[in-house]
C-alpha angles and dihedrals in degrees: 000000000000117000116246130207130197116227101204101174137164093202129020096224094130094008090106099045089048093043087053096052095043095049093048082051086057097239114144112247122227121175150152126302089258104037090046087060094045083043100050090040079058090049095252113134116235135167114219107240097234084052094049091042087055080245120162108136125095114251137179091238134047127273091246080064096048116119082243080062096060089038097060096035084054118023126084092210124079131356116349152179120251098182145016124213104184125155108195114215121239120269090251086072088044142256108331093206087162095048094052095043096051081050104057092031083061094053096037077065100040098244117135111279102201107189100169146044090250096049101055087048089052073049085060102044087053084056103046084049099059096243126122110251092206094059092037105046098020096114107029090049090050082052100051089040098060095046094059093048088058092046081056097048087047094050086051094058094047089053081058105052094259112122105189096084088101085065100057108125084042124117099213137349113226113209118252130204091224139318125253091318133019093249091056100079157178097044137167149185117231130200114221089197092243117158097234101134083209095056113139092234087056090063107099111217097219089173143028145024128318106293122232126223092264081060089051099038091043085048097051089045090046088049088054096052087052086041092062091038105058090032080060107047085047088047095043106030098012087244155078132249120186109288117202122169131187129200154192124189089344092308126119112236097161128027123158140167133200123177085195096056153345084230101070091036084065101048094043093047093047095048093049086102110345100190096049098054094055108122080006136121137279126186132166160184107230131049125280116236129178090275098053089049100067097047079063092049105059135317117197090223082074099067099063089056100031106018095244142077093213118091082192092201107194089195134039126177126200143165085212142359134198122241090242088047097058084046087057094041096043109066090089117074089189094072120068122219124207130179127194122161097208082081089080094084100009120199127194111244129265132222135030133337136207127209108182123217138181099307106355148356145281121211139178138153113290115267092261096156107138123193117252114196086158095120095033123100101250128172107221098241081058109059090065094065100036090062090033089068092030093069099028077058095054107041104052129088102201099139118318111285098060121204121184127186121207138176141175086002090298123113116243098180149320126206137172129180137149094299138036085237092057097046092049084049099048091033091056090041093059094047096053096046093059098042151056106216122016097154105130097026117147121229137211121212119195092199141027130290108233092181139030088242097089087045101048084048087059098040097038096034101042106011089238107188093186150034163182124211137132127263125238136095136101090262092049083108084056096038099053090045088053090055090042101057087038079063086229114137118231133185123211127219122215108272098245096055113088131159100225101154133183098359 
């Protein structure tokens, strides 16, 4: 039985050349009141729809909505449609109720639902290449098709003064103070139900005001930089130390680790640069008690570098919290306290990941590189700092070329900026401005050095002994010579591994 496709079209400008090739192909042409007439005027033969559906009668809807149409876009039995070639019309024509319906009764019966121009013409190559169209582009038409229906349905609501259409496809909208900026409202979270225990909407607020989307952003980029961290210790020592962070705008400025004590994890991250963190973000994985509280409430050694005792922390992020610790902590509306107990052993996502952008979006697989020093000759007081820069490096979105110093597991400083040179600068500057003694640091690179003047700044500059940067580069010959002679061990990650973040 030959196979038959409905041409449902609202203007002929390519009717004639598809009906040509369909009918070359020998499918049976069935089509709209007006494009069977244009088509049987061409000789190409073309059954009018009404006629094909055994409709006489008036109605106050077109043939293509009458109960027959369902039936042989659906049914097994009979005559049937293999295929629907419908093009809806934009909203500012109207609501094309018929369009969209051809469309999804077609898929509900696994015939070929075609929306657009291209993809009629990817229709044809299948067919000029002997290949059935329905076999080969069912799913990913139905696919296609669908989104642009929502896409439809989206565009409609906002017509109509309702702004959720872009969340169609969403479980639940969670309620945001502002956006960005506080101009820039009304703004949500929404849960896409995956099943991601580290989800952001899984993360129970217990204290504080409503949060905005910076305290949500900052958070998921903090939790990433936990994320690597802790990825990286399992992968590298089997275990896990205290792991405290500490964050402003999404970048790490503290992170430290201590395998004796939280205690010392939380000073050491919140002194990694104590001016910086303040109205920042905090984020661990251990539980907070009473004690613990208070170090993140103030501590009198920060006056004499920052001129006040109050770390002022806007976000804290725990897997679990004490009743008198969120007594301590909650005094200030202002912070808002999460828990989620998944923290206890963090682990960076998995999948895909979209960034939107005017008019689109880009997406790629999530950065899920995790460092790997297995087969590298590592004293054991080093590993800690090594992956201690490493994610500080590659979690940060200063600028672009990320450098991190670390020492003694504690976080000195991390920059970024246009250029290596300027993030080696910026990076040895900070460090030295926050504390006493950084010789014999070790850095973390995210890209490439193409010259030895990122390096002499590090060497000269902070008397790093060791490192971590990727190779690449038509000077890596140079540039491991430069390290070599400087006696500072460096490790080189594959070329292809970067830790670009958040462009």
């Amino acid at each position: 039985m030959k196979k038959k496709v409905l041409f449902s079209v609202p203007d002929f400008e390519k009717l004639l050349y598809f009906g040509r090739r369909f009918n070359s192909a020998g499918w049976v042409i069935i089509a709209t009141a007006d494009a069977a007439r244009v088509l049987n005027a061409s000789g190409i033969p073309a059954v009018n729809v009404a006629e094909f559906n055994g409709v006489s009668d008036s109605y106050p809807f077109p043939p293509t909505l009458h109960p027959k149409m369902e039936e042989v876009l659906t049914s097994e039995h009979g005559d049937r449609i293999d295929m629907v070639f419908d093009l809806p019309y934009p909203l500012s024509q109207g609501i094309d109720v018929g369009g969209w319906t051809l469309l999804e009764l077609a898929a509900k019966g696994k015939r070929l639902p075609v929306c657009t121009m291209d993809d009629m013409e990817l229709v044809l190559g299948e067919l000029d290449a002997n290949r059935d169209p329905l076999q080969t582009l069912y799913p990913a038409f139905t696919y296609k098709m669908r989104i642009r229906h929502v896409r439809h349905l989206a565009e409609l609501l906002e017509q109509n003064g309702d702004n959720s259409g872009w969340a169609v496809g969403f479980d639940a909208l969670t309620p945001l103070l502002w956006g960005e900026n506080p101009y820039q409202a009304p703004a949500c979270l929404a849960d896409n139900g995956s099943g991601d225990p580290l989800a952001l909407p899984r993360f129970r607020q217990v204290s504080g005001e409503l949060p905005c989307f910076t305290n949500m952003a900052d958070t998921d980029a903090m939790l990433h930089c936990l994320s690597l961290t802790c990825e990286a210790f399992q992968k590298n020592c089997k275990k896990l130390p205290y792991v405290a962070a500490a964050g402003k705008h999404g970048n790490p400025c503290g992170l430290a680790v201590s395998w004796n004590s939280p205690e010392e994890a939380i000073r050491n991250a919140l002194y990694g640069d104590p001016i910086s963190v303040w109205g920042g973000e905090f984020i661990t994985n251990f539980p907070l008690s009473e004690e613990l509280a208070l170090m993140l409430v103030e501590d009198a050694a920060r006056t004499e570098s920052a001129g006040s005792a109050a770390w002022m922390l806007d976000v804290i992020a725990v897997p679990a919290i004490s009743e008198g610790a969120l007594v301590i902590l909650g005094k200030r509306k202002a912070r808002k306290i999460f828990v989620n107990e998944n923290l206890l052993f963090p682990c960076i996502a998995s999948g895909s990941m979209l960034r939107y952008v005017r008019g689109g979006a880009l997406r790629q697989p999530v950065p899920d590189y995790i460092l790997d020093l297995e087969n590298e000759d590592i004293p054991a007081d080093g590993m800690d700092s090594l992956i201690v820069s490493w994610a500080a490096a590659f979690s940060s979105a200063h600028g672009g070329n990320e450098v991190a110093l670390a020492r003694a597991g504690s976080l000195l400083s991390v920059a970024g900026g246009p250029s290596t040179v300027a993030a080696a600068r910026t990076a040895v500057l900070r460090a030295n401005a926050n504390h006493n003694e950084i010789t014999g640091c070790v850095f973390a690179a995210d890209a490439f050095f193409p010259f030895t003047d990122a390096p002499e700044i590090l060497i000269e500059g902070a008397g790093v002994t060791g490192g971590i940067v990727p190779a690449g580069g038509k000077n890596i010959k140079m540039i491991q010579d430069y390290f070599s002679d400087a006696n500072c061990a460096v490790i080189y990650l594959p070329e292809n591994v970067r830790g670009f973040i958040r462009h």
